[in-house]
C-alpha positions in Angstrom: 3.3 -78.7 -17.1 -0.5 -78.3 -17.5 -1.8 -75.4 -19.3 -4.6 -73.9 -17.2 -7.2 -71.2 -18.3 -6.6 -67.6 -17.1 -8.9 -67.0 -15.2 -7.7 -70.3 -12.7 -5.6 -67.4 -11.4 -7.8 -64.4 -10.9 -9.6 -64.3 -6.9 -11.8 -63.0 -5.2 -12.6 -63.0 -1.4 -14.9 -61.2 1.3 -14.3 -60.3 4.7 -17.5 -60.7 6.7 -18.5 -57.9 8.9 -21.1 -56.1 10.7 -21.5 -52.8 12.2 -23.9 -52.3 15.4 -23.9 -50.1 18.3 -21.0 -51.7 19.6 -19.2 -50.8 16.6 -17.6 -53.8 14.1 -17.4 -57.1 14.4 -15.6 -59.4 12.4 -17.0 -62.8 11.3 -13.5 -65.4 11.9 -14.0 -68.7 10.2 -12.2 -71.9 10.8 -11.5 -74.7 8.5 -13.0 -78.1 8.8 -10.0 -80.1 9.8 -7.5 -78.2 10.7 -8.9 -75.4 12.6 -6.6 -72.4 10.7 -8.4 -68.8 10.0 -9.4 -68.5 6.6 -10.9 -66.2 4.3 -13.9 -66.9 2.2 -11.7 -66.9 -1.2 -12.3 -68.5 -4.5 -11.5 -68.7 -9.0 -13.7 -65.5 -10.0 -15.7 -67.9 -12.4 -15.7 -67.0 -15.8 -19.8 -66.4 -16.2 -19.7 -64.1 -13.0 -18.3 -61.1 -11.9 -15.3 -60.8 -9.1 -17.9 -59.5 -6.3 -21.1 -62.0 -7.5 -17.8 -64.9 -7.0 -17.2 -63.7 -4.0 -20.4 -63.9 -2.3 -20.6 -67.3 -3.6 -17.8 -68.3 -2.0 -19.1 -66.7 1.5 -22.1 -68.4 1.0 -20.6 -71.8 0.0 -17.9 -72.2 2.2 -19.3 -70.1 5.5 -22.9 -69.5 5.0 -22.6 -65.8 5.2 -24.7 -63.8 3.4 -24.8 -59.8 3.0 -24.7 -56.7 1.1 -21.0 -55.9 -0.2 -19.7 -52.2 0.5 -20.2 -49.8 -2.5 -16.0 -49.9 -3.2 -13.9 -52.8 -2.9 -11.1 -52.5 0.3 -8.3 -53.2 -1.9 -6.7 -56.0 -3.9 -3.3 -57.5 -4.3 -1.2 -59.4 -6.8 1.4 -62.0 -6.5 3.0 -64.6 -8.8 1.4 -67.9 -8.4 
């Protein structure tokens, strides 16, 4: 088994969103190949902070950009 760092295992993620006079709207994004609904997810790298990783991630993998909300939604844990 292959020691990893810690911080392998801690995530962030953003859910892209907008709020106009219709009311919200919800960016979905698709994967390349297969099509499935993600997430824009990612390792919170170990030089930035969980919510500068994040919006790395949305730029990287969806090329949203933004401004967070003050207050995270939530979070969750699970054995990996």
């Amino acid at each position: 088994m292959r020691v990893r760092p810690d911080y392998l295992y801690r995530q962030s993620a953003v859910i892209p969103f907008r709020r106009n006079a219709n009311g919200l709207s919800v960016l979905l994004i698709t994967t390349r190949k297969r099509s499935r609904w993600i997430i824009p997810k990612g390792v919170v790298e170990p030089d930035l902070t969980a919510l500068d990783s994040a919006l790395k991630e949305a730029d990287e993998e969806a090329g949203v950009r933004g401004r967070p909300l003050a207050e995270p939604l939530g979070s969750y844990a699970y054995e990996k």
